[in-house]
C-alpha positions as YAML, in Angstrom:
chain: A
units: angstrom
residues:
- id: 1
  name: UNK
  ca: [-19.73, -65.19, -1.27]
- id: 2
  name: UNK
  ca: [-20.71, -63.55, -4.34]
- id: 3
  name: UNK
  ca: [-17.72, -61.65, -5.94]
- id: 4
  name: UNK
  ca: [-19.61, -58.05, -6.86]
- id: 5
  name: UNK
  ca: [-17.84, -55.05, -8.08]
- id: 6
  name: UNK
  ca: [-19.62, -52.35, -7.25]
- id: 7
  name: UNK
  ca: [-21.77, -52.46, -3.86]
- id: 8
  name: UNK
  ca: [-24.47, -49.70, -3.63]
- id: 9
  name: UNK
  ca: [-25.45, -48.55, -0.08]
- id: 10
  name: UNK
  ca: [-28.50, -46.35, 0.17]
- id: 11
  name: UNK
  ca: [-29.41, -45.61, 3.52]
- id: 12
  name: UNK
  ca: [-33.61, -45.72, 4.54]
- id: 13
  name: UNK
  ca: [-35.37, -44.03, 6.79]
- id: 14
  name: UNK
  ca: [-39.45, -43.18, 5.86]
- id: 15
  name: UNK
  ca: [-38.91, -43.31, 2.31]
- id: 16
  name: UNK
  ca: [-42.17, -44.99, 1.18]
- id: 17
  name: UNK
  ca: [-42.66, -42.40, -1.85]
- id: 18
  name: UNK
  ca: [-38.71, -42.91, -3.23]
- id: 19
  name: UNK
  ca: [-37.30, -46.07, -3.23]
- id: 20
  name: UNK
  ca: [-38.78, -48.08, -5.60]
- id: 21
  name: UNK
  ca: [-38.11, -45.49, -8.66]
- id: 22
  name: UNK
  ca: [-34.59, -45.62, -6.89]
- id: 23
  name: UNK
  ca: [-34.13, -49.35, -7.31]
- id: 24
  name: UNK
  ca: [-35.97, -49.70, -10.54]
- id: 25
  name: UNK
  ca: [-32.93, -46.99, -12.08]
- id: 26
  name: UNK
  ca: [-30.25, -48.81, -10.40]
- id: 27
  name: UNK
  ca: [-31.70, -52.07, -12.31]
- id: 28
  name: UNK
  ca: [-32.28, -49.91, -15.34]
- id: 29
  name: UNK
  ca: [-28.76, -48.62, -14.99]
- id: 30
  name: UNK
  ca: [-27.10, -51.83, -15.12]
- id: 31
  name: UNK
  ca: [-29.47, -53.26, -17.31]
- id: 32
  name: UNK
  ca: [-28.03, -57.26, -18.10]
- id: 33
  name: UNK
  ca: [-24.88, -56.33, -16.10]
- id: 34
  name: UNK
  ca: [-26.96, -56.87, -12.86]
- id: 35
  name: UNK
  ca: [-24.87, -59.48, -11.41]
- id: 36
  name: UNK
  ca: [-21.81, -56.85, -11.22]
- id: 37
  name: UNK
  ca: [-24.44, -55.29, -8.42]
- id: 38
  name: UNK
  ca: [-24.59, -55.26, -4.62]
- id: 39
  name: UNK
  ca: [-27.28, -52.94, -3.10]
- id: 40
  name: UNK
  ca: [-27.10, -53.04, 0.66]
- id: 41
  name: UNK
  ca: [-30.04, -50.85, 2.04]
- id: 42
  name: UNK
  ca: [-29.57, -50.09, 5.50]
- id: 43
  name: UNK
  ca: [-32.85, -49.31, 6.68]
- id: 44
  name: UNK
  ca: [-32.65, -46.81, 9.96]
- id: 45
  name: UNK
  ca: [-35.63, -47.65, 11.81]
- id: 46
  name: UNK
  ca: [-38.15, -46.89, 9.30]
- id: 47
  name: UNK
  ca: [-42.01, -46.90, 10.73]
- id: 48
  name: UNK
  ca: [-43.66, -46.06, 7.39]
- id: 49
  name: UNK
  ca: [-44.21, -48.71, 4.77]
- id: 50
  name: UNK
  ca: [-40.35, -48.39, 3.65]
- id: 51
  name: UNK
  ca: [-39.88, -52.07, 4.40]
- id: 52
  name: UNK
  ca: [-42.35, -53.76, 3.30]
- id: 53
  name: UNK
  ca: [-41.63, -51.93, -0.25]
- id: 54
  name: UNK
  ca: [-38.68, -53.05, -0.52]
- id: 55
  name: UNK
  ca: [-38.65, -56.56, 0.48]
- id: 56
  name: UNK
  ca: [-41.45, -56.61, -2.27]
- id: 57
  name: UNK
  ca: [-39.02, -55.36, -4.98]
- id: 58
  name: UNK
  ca: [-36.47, -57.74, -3.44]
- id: 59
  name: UNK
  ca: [-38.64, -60.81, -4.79]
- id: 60
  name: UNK
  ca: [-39.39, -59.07, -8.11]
- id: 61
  name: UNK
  ca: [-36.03, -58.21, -8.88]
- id: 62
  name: UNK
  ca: [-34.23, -61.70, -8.66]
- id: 63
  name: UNK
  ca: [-31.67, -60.33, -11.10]
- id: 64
  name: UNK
  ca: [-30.40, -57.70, -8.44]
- id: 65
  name: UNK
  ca: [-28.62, -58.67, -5.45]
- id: 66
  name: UNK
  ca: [-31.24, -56.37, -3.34]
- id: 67
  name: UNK
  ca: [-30.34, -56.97, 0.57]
- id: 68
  name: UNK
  ca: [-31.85, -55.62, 3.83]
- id: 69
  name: UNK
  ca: [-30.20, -54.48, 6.85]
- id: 70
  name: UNK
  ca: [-32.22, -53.13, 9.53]
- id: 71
  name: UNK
  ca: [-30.83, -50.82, 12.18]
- id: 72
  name: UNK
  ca: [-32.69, -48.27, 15.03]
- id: 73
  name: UNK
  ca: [-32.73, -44.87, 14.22]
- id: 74
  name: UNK
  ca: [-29.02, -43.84, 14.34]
- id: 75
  name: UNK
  ca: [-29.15, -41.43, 11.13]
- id: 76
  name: UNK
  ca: [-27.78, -41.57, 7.83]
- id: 77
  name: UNK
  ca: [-23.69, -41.57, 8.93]
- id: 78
  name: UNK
  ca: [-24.71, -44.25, 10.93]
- id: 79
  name: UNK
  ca: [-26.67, -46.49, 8.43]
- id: 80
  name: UNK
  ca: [-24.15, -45.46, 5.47]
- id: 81
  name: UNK
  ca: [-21.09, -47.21, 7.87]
- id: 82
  name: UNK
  ca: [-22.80, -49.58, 8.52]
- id: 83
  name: UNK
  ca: [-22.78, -50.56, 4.93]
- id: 84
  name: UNK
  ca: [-19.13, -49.77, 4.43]
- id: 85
  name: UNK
  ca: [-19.08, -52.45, 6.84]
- id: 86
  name: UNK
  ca: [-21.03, -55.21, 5.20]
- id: 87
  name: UNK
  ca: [-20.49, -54.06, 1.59]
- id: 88
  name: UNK
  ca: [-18.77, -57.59, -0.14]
- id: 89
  name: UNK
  ca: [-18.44, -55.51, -3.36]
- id: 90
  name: UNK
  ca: [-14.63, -54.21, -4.67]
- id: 91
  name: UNK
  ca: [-15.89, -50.57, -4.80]
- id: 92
  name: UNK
  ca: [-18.55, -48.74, -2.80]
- id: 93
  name: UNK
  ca: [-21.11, -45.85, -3.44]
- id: 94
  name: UNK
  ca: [-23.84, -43.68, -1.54]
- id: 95
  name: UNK
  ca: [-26.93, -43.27, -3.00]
- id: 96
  name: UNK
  ca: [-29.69, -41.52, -1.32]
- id: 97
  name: UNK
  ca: [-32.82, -42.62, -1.14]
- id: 98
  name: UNK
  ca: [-34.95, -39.58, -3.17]
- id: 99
  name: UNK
  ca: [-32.05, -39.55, -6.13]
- id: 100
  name: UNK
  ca: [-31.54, -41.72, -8.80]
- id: 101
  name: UNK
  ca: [-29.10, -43.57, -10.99]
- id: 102
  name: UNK
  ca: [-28.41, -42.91, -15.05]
- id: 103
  name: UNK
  ca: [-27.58, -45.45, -17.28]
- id: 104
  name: UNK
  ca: [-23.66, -46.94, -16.88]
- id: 105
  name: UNK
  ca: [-21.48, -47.80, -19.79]
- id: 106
  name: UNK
  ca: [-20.13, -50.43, -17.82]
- id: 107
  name: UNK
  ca: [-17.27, -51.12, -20.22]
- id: 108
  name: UNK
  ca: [-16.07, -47.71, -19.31]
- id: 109
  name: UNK
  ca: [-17.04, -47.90, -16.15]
- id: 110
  name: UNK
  ca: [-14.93, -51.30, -16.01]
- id: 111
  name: UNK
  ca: [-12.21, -49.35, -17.29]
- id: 112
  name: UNK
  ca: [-12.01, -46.36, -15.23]
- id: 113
  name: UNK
  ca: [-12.06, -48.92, -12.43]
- id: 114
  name: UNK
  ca: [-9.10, -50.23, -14.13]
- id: 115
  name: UNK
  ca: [-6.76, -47.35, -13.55]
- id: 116
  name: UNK
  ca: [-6.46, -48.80, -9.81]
- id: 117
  name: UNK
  ca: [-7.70, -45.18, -8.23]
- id: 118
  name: UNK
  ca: [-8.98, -45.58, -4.81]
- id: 119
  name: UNK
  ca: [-11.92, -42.88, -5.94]
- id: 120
  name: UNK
  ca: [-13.59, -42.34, -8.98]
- id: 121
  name: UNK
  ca: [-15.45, -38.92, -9.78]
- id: 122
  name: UNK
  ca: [-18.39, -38.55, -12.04]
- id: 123
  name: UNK
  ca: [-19.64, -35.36, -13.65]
- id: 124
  name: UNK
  ca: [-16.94, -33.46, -14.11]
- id: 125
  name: UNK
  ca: [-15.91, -31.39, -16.64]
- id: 126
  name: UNK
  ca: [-12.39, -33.36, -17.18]
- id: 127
  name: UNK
  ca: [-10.92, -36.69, -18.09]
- id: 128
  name: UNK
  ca: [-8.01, -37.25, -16.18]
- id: 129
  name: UNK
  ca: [-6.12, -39.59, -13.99]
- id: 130
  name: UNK
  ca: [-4.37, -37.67, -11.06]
- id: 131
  name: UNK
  ca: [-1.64, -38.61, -8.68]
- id: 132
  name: UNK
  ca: [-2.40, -36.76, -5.86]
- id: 133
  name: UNK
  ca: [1.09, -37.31, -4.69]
- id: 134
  name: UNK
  ca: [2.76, -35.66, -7.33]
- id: 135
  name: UNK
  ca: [3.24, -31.42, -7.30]
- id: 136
  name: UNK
  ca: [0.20, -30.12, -5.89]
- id: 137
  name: UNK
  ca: [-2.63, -31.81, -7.44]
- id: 138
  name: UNK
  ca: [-3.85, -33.09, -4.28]
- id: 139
  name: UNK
  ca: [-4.26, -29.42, -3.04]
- id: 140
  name: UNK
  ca: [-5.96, -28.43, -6.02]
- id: 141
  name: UNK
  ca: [-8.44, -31.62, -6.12]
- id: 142
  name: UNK
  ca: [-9.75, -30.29, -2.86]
- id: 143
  name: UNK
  ca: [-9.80, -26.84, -4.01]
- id: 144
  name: UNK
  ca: [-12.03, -28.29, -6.52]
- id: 145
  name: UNK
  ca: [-14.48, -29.71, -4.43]
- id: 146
  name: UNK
  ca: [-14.63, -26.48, -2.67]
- id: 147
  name: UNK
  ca: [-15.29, -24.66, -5.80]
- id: 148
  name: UNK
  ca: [-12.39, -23.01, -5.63]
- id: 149
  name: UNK
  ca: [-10.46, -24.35, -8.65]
- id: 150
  name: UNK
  ca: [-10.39, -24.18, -12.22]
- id: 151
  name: UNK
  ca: [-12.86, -27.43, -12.69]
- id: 152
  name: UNK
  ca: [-15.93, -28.93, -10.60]
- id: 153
  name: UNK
  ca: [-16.47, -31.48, -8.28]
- id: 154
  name: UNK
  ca: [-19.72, -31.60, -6.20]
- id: 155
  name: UNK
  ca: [-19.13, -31.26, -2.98]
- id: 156
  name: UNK
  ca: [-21.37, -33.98, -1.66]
- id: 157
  name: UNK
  ca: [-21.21, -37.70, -1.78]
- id: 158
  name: UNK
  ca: [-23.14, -38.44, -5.11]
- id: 159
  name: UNK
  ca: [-21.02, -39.13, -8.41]
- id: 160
  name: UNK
  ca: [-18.07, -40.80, -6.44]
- id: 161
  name: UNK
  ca: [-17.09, -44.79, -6.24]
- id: 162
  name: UNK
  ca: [-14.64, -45.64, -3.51]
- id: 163
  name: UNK
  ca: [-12.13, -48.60, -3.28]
- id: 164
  name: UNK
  ca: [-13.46, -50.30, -0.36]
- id: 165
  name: UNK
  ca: [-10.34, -52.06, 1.10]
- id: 166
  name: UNK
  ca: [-8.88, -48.49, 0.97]
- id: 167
  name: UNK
  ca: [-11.76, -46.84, 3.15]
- id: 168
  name: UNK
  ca: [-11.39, -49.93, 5.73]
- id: 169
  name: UNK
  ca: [-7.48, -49.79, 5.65]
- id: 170
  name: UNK
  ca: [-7.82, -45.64, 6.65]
- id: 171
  name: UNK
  ca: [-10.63, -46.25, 8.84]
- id: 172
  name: UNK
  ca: [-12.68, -43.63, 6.49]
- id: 173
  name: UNK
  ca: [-16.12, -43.23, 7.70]
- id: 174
  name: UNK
  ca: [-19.25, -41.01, 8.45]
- id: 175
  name: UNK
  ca: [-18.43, -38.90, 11.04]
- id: 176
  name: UNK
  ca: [-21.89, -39.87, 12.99]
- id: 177
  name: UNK
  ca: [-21.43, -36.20, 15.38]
- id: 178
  name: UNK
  ca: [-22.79, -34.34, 12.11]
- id: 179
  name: UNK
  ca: [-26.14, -33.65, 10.76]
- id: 180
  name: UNK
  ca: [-24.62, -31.40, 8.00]
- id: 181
  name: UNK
  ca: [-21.69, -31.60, 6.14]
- id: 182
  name: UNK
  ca: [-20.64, -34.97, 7.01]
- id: 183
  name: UNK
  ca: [-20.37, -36.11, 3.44]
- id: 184
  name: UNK
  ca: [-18.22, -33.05, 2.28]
- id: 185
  name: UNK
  ca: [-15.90, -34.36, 5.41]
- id: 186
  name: UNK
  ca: [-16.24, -38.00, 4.19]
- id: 187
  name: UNK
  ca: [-14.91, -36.44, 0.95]
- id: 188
  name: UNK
  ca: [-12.10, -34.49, 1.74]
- id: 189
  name: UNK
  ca: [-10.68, -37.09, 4.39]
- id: 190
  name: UNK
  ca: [-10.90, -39.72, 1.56]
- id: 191
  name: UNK
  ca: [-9.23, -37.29, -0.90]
- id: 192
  name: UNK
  ca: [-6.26, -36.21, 1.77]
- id: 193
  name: UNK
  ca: [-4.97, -39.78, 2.25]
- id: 194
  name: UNK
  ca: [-5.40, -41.42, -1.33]
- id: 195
  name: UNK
  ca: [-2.73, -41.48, -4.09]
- id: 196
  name: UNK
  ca: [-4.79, -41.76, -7.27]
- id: 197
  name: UNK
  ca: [-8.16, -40.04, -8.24]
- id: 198
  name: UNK
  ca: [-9.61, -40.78, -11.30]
- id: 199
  name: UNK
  ca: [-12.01, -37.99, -12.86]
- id: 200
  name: UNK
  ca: [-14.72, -38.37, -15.59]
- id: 201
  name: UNK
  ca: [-17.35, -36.05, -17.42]
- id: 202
  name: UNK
  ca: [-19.35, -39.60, -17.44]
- id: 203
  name: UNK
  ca: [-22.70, -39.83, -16.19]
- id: 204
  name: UNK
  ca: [-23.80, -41.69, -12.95]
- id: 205
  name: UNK
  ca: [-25.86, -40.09, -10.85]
- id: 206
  name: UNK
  ca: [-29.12, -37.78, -10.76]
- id: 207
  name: UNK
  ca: [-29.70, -35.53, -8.24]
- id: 208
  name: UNK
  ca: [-33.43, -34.70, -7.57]
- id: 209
  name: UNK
  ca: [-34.14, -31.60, -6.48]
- id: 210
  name: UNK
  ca: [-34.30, -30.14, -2.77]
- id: 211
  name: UNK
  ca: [-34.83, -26.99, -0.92]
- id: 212
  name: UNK
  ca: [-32.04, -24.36, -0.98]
- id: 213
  name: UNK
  ca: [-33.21, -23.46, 2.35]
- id: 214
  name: UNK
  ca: [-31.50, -24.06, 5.47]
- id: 215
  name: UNK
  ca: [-33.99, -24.78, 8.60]
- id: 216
  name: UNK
  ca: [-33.25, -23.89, 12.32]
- id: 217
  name: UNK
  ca: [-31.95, -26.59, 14.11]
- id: 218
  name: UNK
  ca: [-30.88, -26.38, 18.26]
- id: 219
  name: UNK
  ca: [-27.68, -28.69, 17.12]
- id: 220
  name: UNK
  ca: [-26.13, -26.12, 14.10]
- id: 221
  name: UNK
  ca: [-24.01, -24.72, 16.44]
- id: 222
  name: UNK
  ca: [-22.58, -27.26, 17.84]
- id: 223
  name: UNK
  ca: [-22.60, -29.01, 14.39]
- id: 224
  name: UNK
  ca: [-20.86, -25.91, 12.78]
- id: 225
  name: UNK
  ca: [-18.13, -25.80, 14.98]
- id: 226
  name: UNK
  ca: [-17.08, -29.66, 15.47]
- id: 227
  name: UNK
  ca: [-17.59, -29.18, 11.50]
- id: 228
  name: UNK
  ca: [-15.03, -26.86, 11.67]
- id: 229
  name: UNK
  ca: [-12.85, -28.81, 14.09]
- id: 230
  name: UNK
  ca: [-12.67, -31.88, 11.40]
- id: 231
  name: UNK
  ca: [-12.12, -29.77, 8.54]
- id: 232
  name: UNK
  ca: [-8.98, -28.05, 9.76]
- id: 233
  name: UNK
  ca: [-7.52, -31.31, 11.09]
- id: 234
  name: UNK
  ca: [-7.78, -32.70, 7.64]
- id: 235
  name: UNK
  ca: [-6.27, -30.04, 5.88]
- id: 236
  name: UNK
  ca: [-3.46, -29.71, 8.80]
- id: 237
  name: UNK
  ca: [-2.45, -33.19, 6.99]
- id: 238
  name: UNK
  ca: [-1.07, -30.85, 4.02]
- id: 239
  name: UNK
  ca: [1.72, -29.06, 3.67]
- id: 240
  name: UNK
  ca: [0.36, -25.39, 4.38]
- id: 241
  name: UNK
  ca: [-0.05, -23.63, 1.00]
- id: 242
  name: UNK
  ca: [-2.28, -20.48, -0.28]
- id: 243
  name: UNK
  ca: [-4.40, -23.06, -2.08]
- id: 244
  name: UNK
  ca: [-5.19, -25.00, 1.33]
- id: 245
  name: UNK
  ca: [-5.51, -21.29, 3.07]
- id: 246
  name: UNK
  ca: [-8.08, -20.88, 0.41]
- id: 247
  name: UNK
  ca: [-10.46, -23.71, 1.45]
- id: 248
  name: UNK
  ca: [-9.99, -22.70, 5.28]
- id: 249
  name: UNK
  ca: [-11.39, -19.30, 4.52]
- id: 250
  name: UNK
  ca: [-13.82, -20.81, 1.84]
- id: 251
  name: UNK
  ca: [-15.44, -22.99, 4.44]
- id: 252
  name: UNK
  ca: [-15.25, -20.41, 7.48]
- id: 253
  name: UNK
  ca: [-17.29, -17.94, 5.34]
- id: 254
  name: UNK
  ca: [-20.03, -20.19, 4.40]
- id: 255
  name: UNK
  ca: [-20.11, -21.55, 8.01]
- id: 256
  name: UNK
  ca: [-20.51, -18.41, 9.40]
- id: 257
  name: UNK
  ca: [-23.50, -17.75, 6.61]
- id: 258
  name: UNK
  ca: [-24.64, -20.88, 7.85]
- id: 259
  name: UNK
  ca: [-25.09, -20.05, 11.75]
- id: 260
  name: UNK
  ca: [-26.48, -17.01, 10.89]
- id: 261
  name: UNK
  ca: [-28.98, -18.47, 8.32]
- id: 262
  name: UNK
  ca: [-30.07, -21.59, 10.75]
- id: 263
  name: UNK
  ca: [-29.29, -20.38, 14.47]
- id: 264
  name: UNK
  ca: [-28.90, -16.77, 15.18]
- id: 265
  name: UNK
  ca: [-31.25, -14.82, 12.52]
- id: 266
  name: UNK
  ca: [-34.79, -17.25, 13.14]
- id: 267
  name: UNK
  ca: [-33.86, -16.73, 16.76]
- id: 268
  name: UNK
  ca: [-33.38, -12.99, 16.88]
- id: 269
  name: UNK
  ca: [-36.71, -13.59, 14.51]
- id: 270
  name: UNK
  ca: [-38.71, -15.29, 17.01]
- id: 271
  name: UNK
  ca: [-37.57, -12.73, 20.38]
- id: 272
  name: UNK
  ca: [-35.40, -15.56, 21.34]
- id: 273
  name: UNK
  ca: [-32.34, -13.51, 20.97]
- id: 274
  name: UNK
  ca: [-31.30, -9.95, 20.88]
- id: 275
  name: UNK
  ca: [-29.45, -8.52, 18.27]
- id: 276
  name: UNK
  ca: [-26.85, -7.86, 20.97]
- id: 277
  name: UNK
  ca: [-26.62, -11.44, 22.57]
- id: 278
  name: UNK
  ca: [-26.49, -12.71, 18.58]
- id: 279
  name: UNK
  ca: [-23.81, -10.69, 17.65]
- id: 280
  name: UNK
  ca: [-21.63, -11.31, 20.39]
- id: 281
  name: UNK
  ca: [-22.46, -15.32, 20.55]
- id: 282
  name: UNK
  ca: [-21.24, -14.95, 16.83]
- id: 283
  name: UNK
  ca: [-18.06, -12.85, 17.69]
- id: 284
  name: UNK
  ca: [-17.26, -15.52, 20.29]
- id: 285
  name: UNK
  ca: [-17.92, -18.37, 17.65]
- id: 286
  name: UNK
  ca: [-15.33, -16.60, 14.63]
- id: 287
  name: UNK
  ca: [-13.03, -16.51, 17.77]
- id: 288
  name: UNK
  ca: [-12.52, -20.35, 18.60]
- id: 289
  name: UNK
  ca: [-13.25, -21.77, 15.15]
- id: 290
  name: UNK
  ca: [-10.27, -19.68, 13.75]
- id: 291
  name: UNK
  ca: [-12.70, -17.99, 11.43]
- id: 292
  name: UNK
  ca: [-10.78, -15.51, 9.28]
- id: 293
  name: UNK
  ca: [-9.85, -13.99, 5.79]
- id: 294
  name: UNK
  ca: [-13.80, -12.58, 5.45]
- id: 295
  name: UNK
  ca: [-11.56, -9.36, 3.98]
- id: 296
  name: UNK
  ca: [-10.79, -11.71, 0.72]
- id: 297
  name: UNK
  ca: [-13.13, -12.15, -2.49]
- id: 298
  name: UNK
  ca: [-11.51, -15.04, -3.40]
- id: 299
  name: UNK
  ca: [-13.94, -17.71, -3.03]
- id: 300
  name: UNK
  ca: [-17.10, -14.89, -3.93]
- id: 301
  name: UNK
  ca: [-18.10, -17.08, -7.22]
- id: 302
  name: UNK
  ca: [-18.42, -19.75, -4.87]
- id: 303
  name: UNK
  ca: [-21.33, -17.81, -3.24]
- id: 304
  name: UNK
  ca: [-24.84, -16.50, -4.05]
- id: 305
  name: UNK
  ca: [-25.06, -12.35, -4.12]
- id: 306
  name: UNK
  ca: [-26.92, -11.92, -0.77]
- id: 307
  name: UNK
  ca: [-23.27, -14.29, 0.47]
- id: 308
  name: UNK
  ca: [-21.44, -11.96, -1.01]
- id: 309
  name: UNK
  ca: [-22.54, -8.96, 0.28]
- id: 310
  name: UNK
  ca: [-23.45, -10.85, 3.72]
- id: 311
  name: UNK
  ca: [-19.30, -11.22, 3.30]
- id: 312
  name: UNK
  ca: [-18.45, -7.70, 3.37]
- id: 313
  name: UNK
  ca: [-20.79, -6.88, 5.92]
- id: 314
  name: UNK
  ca: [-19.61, -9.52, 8.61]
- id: 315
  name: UNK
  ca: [-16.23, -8.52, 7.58]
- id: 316
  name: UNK
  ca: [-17.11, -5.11, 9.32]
- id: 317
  name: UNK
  ca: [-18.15, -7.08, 12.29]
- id: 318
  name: UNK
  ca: [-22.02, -5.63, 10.89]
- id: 319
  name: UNK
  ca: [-23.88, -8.94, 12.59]
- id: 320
  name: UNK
  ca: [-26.48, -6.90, 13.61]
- id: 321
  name: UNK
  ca: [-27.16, -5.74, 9.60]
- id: 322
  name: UNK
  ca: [-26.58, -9.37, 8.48]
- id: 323
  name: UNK
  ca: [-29.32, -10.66, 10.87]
- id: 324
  name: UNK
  ca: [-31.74, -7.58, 10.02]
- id: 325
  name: UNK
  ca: [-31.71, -8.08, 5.99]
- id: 326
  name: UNK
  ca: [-31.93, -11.80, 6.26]
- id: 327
  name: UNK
  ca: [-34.89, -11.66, 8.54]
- id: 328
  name: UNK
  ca: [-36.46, -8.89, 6.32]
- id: 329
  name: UNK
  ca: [-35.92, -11.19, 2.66]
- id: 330
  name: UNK
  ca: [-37.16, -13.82, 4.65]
- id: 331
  name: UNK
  ca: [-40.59, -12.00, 5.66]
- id: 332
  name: UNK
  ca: [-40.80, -10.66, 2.16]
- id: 333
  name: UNK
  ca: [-40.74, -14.36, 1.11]
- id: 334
  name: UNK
  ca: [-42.58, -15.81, 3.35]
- id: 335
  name: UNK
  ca: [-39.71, -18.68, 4.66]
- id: 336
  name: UNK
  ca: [-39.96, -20.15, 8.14]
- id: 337
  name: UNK
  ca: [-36.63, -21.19, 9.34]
- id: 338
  name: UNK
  ca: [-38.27, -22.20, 12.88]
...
């Protein structure tokens, strides 16, 4: 077995258009470090020409350990475990298919992996190595991925390298129940049980652009509140604190946003829905997802305007107004949600 450092999973599904410019900055990346490189593609029951590309750039890219796992269609928590699962390399990352990688000093890199961290953190505005066992840093490292604290971590799964034997050990994974959000959960449940984070304003990753726009789905519901569920287990691991209050109310307002956004407003839209029967699905929904603390401006610069005053509004229990001047911007703009 070949002794990699860093395995790269990157999950596949009808991505004809992406994944070569994907693999050719991953070999660009670690240009004559190559051999450090594992990338496990987990292909999830493509039926475009996905496969065929990339067992092409397999045989023209002999320097890159490119390898092929094919599952059915299980979704991307499911094809992003399964490479936990048959990653060989010391450290693991997620790379989706439609982003990119930028070029890695690996002799930093090399050293960063050094520290012994069981996550590194890319793009940040800091350097820092932080025991999140020590005062409250662990606290505020989450608060920071919620954009609630005084520096920035994204809150999804690019621009973060994992100590594999650690997510194994902790039985870390995709929670495979989610369409959205599962990688801020992957995040936080990693965060909650290690004891070293390392934090970098290094480059690694590139983020291509995608739409801002949330789309209807029958599952967001559902989605939203086993979302919710997760979330507050994870944080119940913590000592209770205002900082850890903070992310509880951070995440309940956007949630809410959410369900209106992609459930209750293109429904109401569409005559599917009263404003009545919304408002009072959406009353019973703040009710068992212990939604709360909409009175506090807190997390505000964590939200867009319209959030913000779609904050004050619910916090008058104004669903009805909420749901009318979404609806109405949407029209204006011309967005389909359904």
């Amino acid at each position: 077995m070949e002794d990699y450092l860093i395995t790269i999973v990157i999950p596949m599904y009808n991505v004809e258009n992406s994944i070569e410019r994907l693999i050719i900055s991953i070999s660009k990346a670690f240009k004559n470090q190559e051999s450090l490189v594992e990338v496990l593609a987990i292909d999830d029951g493509s039926t475009d020409k996905t496969v065929k590309i990339f067992e092409k750039l397999q045989k023209k890219n002999q320097a890159l350990a490119l390898k092929l796992i094919k599952n059915s269609h299980g979704g991307v928590s499911k094809a992003r475990n399964t490479g936990i699962k048959y990653s060989t390399g010391q450290y693991v990352t997620f790379v989706d298919s439609d982003d990119e990688l930028t070029l890695v000093d690996v002799v930093d890199l090399k050293g960063k992996l050094a520290q012994n961290a069981e996550i590194i953190i890319f793009d940040t505005d800091r350097n820092n190595v932080i025991d999140l066992n020590k005062d409250n840093n662990r606290a505020e490292v989450l608060a920071e991925i919620a954009m609630l604290g005084k520096h920035a971590i994204s809150t999804g799964i690019q621009d973060k390298i994992y100590l594999r034997s650690f997510l194994i050990e902790n039985k870390i994974a995709f929670n495979d129940k989610l369409r959205v959000g599962e990688d801020t959960l992957f995040v936080f449940d990693a965060v909650s049980l290690a004891n070293k984070v390392v934090e970098t304003n290094s480059k690694f990753y590139m983020v291509h652009g995608s739409s801002s726009v949330h789309l209807f789905n029958e599952y967001n519901v559902t989605n939203e509140l086993l979302f919710r569920k997760y979330m507050l287990e994870i944080l119940s691991r913590l000592e209770a604190d205002p900082t850890i209050e903070k992310i509880k109310i951070r995440f309940g307002i956007t949630g809410i946003i959410f369900l209106i956004e992609c459930y209750f407003a293109p429904l109401v839209r569409t005559g599917r829905l009263t404003y009545t029967e919304a408002k009072v699905k959406l009353e019973d929904i703040v009710r068992e997802g212990q939604y709360e603390g909409f009175d506090s401006n807190i997390f505000d610069k964590a939200l867009s305007k319209r959030g913000k005053i779609f904050r004050r509004l619910i916090n008058k229990g104004m669903f009805k107004t909420v749901i009318f001047l979404l609806n109405t911007e949407d029209r204006i703009k011309g967005i389909k949600r359904i």
